[in-house]
N, C-alpha and C positions, 0 to 999 in steps of 0.2 A: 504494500500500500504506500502511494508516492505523502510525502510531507504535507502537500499541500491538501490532501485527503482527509489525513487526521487531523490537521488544524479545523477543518471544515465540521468533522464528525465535532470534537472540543465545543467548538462555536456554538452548532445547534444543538448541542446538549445542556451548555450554559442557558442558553437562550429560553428552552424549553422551560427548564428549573428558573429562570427570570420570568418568565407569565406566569408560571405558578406562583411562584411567592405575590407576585404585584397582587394577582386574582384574591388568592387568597389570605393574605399578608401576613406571608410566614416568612419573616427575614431573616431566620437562619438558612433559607435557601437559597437566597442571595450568595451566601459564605461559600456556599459551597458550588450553587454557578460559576462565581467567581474563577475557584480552584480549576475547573474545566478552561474559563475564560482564557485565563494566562499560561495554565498549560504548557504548552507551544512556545511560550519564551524560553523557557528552562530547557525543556526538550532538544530546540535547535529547529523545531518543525515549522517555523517562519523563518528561517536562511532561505535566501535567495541565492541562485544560481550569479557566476558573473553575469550573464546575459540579461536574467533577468535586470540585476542592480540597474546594468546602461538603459535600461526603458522605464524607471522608473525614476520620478522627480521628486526629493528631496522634501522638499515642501508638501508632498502630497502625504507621503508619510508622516511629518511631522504635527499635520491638520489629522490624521485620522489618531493617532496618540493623544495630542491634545484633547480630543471629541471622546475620545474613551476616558480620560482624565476628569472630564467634566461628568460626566454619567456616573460616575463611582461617587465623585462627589455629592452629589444630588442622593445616591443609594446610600452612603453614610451620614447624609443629613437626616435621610427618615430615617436611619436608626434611633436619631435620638430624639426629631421631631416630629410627631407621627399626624404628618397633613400627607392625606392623600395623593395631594399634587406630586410632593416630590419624588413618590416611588413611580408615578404614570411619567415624570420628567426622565426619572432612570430609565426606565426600560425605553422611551424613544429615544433617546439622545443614546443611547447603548445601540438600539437600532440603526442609527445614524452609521455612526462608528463601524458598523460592522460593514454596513453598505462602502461608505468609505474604503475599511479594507479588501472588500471584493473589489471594488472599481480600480483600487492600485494598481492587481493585482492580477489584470488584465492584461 
Protein backbone atom coordinates (compact mmCIF):
# COMPACT_ATOMS: atom_id res chain seq x y z
CA UNK A 1 0.00 0.00 0.00
CA UNK A 2 1.61 3.37 -1.43
CA UNK A 3 2.03 6.38 1.56
CA UNK A 4 -0.18 8.24 0.12
CA UNK A 5 -2.94 5.52 0.68
CA UNK A 6 -2.46 5.30 4.21
CA UNK A 7 -2.38 8.87 4.81
CA UNK A 8 -5.80 8.95 3.18
CA UNK A 9 -7.00 5.70 5.12
CA UNK A 10 -5.48 8.00 8.67
CA UNK A 11 -7.57 11.16 7.37
CA UNK A 12 -10.95 9.44 6.80
CA UNK A 13 -10.64 7.72 9.98
CA UNK A 14 -9.93 10.98 11.90
CA UNK A 15 -12.43 12.41 10.14
CA UNK A 16 -15.12 9.87 10.77
CA UNK A 17 -14.21 9.87 14.75
CA UNK A 18 -14.51 14.06 14.13
CA UNK A 19 -18.41 13.94 13.13
CA UNK A 20 -18.91 11.67 15.66
CA UNK A 21 -17.73 13.47 18.42
CA UNK A 22 -19.04 17.05 16.92
CA UNK A 23 -22.70 14.98 16.47
CA UNK A 24 -22.52 13.60 19.56
CA UNK A 25 -20.06 15.77 21.61
CA UNK A 26 -17.99 13.25 22.84
CA UNK A 27 -14.45 15.15 22.95
CA UNK A 28 -12.47 12.42 23.96
CA UNK A 29 -12.90 11.42 20.28
CA UNK A 30 -11.59 14.33 19.12
CA UNK A 31 -8.17 12.93 21.13
CA UNK A 32 -8.06 10.21 19.45
CA UNK A 33 -9.07 11.45 15.71
CA UNK A 34 -6.42 13.49 16.23
CA UNK A 35 -3.84 10.55 16.95
CA UNK A 36 -5.09 9.15 13.23
CA UNK A 37 -4.94 12.91 12.06
CA UNK A 38 -1.18 13.39 12.59
CA UNK A 39 -0.25 9.80 12.13
CA UNK A 40 1.51 10.25 8.93
CA UNK A 41 3.87 12.94 10.33
CA UNK A 42 5.63 10.56 12.50
CA UNK A 43 5.29 7.79 10.07
CA UNK A 44 7.01 9.48 7.11
CA UNK A 45 3.72 8.67 5.20
CA UNK A 46 3.54 12.51 3.96
CA UNK A 47 7.35 12.46 2.27
CA UNK A 48 7.04 13.58 -0.98
CA UNK A 49 8.98 12.04 -3.78
CA UNK A 50 11.69 14.72 -5.28
CA UNK A 51 9.33 15.07 -8.14
CA UNK A 52 6.66 15.52 -6.35
CA UNK A 53 8.41 18.45 -3.88
CA UNK A 54 9.21 20.57 -7.80
CA UNK A 55 5.30 20.62 -8.26
CA UNK A 56 4.46 21.64 -5.28
CA UNK A 57 4.48 25.51 -3.92
CA UNK A 58 5.72 26.23 -0.73
CA UNK A 59 3.10 28.48 0.37
CA UNK A 60 0.49 26.01 -0.55
CA UNK A 61 1.64 23.90 2.02
CA UNK A 62 2.37 26.40 4.51
CA UNK A 63 -1.61 27.64 4.01
CA UNK A 64 -2.82 24.01 4.55
CA UNK A 65 -0.78 23.73 8.09
CA UNK A 66 -1.75 26.97 9.18
CA UNK A 67 -5.77 25.89 8.39
CA UNK A 68 -5.17 22.69 10.21
CA UNK A 69 -3.53 24.86 13.14
CA UNK A 70 -6.48 26.88 13.35
CA UNK A 71 -9.08 23.80 13.55
CA UNK A 72 -7.26 22.33 16.53
CA UNK A 73 -7.48 25.57 17.91
CA UNK A 74 -11.18 26.19 17.70
CA UNK A 75 -11.34 21.98 18.95
CA UNK A 76 -9.32 22.96 22.04
CA UNK A 77 -11.26 25.89 22.73
CA UNK A 78 -14.48 23.80 23.05
CA UNK A 79 -12.74 21.78 25.36
CA UNK A 80 -12.83 24.09 27.70
CA UNK A 81 -15.76 26.36 26.36
CA UNK A 82 -18.48 24.39 25.53
CA UNK A 83 -20.57 26.61 22.76
CA UNK A 84 -21.60 24.60 20.06
CA UNK A 85 -20.02 26.92 17.45
CA UNK A 86 -16.63 26.18 18.16
CA UNK A 87 -16.78 22.28 17.64
CA UNK A 88 -19.01 22.98 14.07
CA UNK A 89 -15.94 25.67 13.41
CA UNK A 90 -13.54 22.58 14.06
CA UNK A 91 -14.76 20.15 12.07
CA UNK A 92 -15.09 22.60 8.86
CA UNK A 93 -12.03 24.43 9.12
CA UNK A 94 -10.51 20.75 9.62
CA UNK A 95 -12.42 20.16 6.40
CA UNK A 96 -10.89 22.96 4.84
CA UNK A 97 -7.56 21.72 5.77
CA UNK A 98 -8.00 18.41 4.41
CA UNK A 99 -9.38 19.80 1.02
CA UNK A 100 -6.31 21.94 1.14
CA UNK A 101 -4.01 18.90 1.56
CA UNK A 102 -5.75 16.85 -1.31
CA UNK A 103 -5.45 19.94 -3.68
CA UNK A 104 -1.49 20.04 -2.81
CA UNK A 105 -1.29 17.15 -3.59
CA UNK A 106 -2.38 16.88 -6.89
Amino acid sequence: MSNRNKTMICVTIAGLLFIIAVILDLKYLVIIGAIFDWLPLPTGWMKMEDEEKKKIKKGLVFLHVLVTLVAYLFAVLWFFIPLTILKFLFLEIWWLAVMFGVFITQ
